[in-house]
N, C-alpha and C positions, 0 to 999 in steps of 0.2 A: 444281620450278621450270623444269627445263629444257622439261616437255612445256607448260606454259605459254607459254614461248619461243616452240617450235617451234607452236601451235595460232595464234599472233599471227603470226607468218612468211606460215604459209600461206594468211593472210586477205590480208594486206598485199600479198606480190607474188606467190601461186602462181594468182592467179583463183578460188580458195575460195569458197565463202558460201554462203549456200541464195537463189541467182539463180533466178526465173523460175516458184517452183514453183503448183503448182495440184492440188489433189488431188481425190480420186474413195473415196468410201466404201464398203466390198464389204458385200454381204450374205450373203455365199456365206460359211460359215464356212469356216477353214481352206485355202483352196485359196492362199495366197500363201506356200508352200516353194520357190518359183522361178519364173525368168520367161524366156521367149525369143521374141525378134522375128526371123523369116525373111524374109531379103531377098525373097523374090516375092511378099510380100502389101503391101497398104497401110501405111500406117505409123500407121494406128486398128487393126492387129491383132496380138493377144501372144498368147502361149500362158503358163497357168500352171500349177501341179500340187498336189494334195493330199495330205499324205503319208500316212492314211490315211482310210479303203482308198484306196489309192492311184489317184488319177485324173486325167486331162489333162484342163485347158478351155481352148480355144479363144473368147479376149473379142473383143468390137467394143467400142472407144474412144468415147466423145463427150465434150465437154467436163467434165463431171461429172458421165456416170453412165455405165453400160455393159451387154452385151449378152453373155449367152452362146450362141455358135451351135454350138458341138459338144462332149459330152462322151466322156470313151474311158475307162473304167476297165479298170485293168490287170487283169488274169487270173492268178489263184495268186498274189496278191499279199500274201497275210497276212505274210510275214516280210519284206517291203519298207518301209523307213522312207524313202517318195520324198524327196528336196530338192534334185533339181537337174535340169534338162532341156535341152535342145537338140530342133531338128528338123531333119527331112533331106529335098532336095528331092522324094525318091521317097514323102514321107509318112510315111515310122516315124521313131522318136524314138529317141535316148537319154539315160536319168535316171543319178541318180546316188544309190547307197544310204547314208544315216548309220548306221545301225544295221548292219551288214554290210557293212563300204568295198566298194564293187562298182562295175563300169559294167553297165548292162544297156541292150540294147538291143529295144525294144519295137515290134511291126507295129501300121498303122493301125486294126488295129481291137483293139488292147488284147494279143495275145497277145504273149508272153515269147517271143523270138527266140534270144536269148544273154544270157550273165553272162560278164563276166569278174572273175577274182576273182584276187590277188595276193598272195605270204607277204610282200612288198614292205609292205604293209598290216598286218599282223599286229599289230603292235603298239601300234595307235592307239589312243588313251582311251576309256574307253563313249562312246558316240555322239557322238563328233567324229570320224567317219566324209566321205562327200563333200555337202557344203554348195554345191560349188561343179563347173561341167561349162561348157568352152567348146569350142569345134569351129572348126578353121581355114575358111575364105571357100571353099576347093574342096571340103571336107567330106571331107577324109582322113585327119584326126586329130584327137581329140580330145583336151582336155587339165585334166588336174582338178589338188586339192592337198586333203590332210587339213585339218580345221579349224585343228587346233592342234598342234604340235611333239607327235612319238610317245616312247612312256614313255621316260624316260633323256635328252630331247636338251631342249635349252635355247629359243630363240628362231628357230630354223631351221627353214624349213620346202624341202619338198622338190616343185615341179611337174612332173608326171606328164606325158609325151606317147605316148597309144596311138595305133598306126598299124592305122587299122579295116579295109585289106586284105591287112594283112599279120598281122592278132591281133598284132603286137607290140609289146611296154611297154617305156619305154625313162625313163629320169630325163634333162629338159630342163633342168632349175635350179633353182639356189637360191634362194629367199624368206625376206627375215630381217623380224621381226616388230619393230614398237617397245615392246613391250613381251612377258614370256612371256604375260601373262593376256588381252594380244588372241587374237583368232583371226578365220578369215577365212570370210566369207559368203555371197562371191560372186565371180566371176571371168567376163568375155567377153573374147573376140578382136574386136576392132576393127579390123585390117587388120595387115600380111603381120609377122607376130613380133612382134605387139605386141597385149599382156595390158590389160585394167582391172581390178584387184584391190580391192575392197570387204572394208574391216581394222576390223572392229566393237574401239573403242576406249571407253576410259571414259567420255569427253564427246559420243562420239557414230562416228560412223563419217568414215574418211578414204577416199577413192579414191586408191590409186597405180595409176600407169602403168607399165609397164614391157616392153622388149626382151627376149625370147626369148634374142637371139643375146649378149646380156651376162649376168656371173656375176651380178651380184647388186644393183646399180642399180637404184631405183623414185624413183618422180617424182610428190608430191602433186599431186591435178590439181582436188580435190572436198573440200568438207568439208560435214556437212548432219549435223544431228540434233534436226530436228523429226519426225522417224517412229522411232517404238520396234520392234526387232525384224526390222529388214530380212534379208530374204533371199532374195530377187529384184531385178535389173534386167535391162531389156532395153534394145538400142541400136538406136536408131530410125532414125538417122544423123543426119547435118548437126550433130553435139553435142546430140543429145536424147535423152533417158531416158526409162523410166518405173522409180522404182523400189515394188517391195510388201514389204509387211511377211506374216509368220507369226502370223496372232492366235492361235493355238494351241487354236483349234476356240474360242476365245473363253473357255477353262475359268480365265483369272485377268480374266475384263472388259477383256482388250485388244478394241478392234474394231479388224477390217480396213482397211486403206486403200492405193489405190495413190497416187502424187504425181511429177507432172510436174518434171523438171530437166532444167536446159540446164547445160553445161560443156565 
């Protein structure tokens, strides 16, 4: 009863709803494991990823369909289960491993640069590994979180802040779950300490907001669950999204799709 409550709250007074959307159908199997918009492109270009073999594409937007201009597959990548990416303005990337919690970081033309790998990780569930990779606005940290509470801990999750010139991992804070069986699918930095968290829920998926610089505070900002499977967004800015779903190479007749939100 109470998440009833609380699903009627956050239509009523948090801005909720599925406002403004418009979708775009992929034909491209599988490539919707993650999604990143970089501030010096247009805001008709994302990047998304496939987790295997694992590869970047680079889309062109248009109202309802789109454009692939570049693709990059990563190099020695058989034991990489991609699902989560960022770009950097020098061109290389960095994804994020589920099957092996890892950050790696990749050069523009596909080859493997660096792993970092964490006994901090160690105990995470088969492949609730990283889902989830945001990177602060001057691109000197990045900041991830396991899908789901690691073996033994309850509805707590814990966000990661690596600092990528110094290779240092450091624990930023806490994230508590509304329930233990959600888990989380996506994560961006939208300006200075302040996360968007995408919490795949029973009825559908919620957005919280939340501060870096507080213990454990989040702020419903999004509610939407006309797309199955999400696990990309990218921030366009001015409150605009796009978020994709994971058809999962299409092997259970999910199709693809991205869809436009504003919140």
């Amino acid at each position: 009863m109470r998440y009833i409550i609380l699903f009627l709250l956050l239509i009523l007074f948090c801005g909720c709803g599925d406002n403004n959307t418009n979708s775009i159908t992929l034909n491209h199997k599988g490539i919707g494991s993650g999604a990143y918009h970089h501030k010096s492109d247009s805001p008709n270009i994302i990047y998304t990823i496939k987790e295997k073999p694992a590869t970047i594409y680079k889309l062109k937007l248009s109202h309802d369909k789109y454009k692939v201009l570049e693709t990059i597959t990563i190099k020695q990548s058989n034991t990489i289960d991609a699902e989560a990416l960022v770009k950097l303005s020098n061109g290389t990337f960095w994804i994020g491993d589920e099957k092996k919690p890892s950050l790696i970081h990749v050069d523009k033309d596909g080859t493997i640069l660096k792993r970092v790998i964490s006994k901090k990780w160690n105990k995470a569930k088969k492949n609730r590994g990283f889902e989830s990779l945001a990177i602060s606005k001057d691109e000197n940290f990045l900041y991830t979180i396991l899908q789901s509470p690691q073996k033994g801990r309850s509805k707590t999750l814990t966000i990661f802040k690596y600092d990528i010139k110094k290779d240092k991992l450091t624990k930023s804070r806490k994230y508590k779950l509304d329930n233990k069986k959600n888990y989380i699918n996506e994560m961006v930095y939208i300006k200075k300490d302040t996360l968007v968290l995408l919490e795949n829920q029973k009825d559908g998926y919620i957005f919280y907001k939340i501060n870096l610089k507080e213990k454990s505070n989040k702020k419903a900002v999004f509610h939407f669950n006309k797309l199955k499977k999400i696990e990309g967004m990218a921030y366009l800015g001015d409150n605009k999204w796009i978020l994709i779903n994971d058809d999962d190479s299409q092997r259970d007749g999910l199709k693809g799709a991205m869809t436009r939100v504003s919140f």
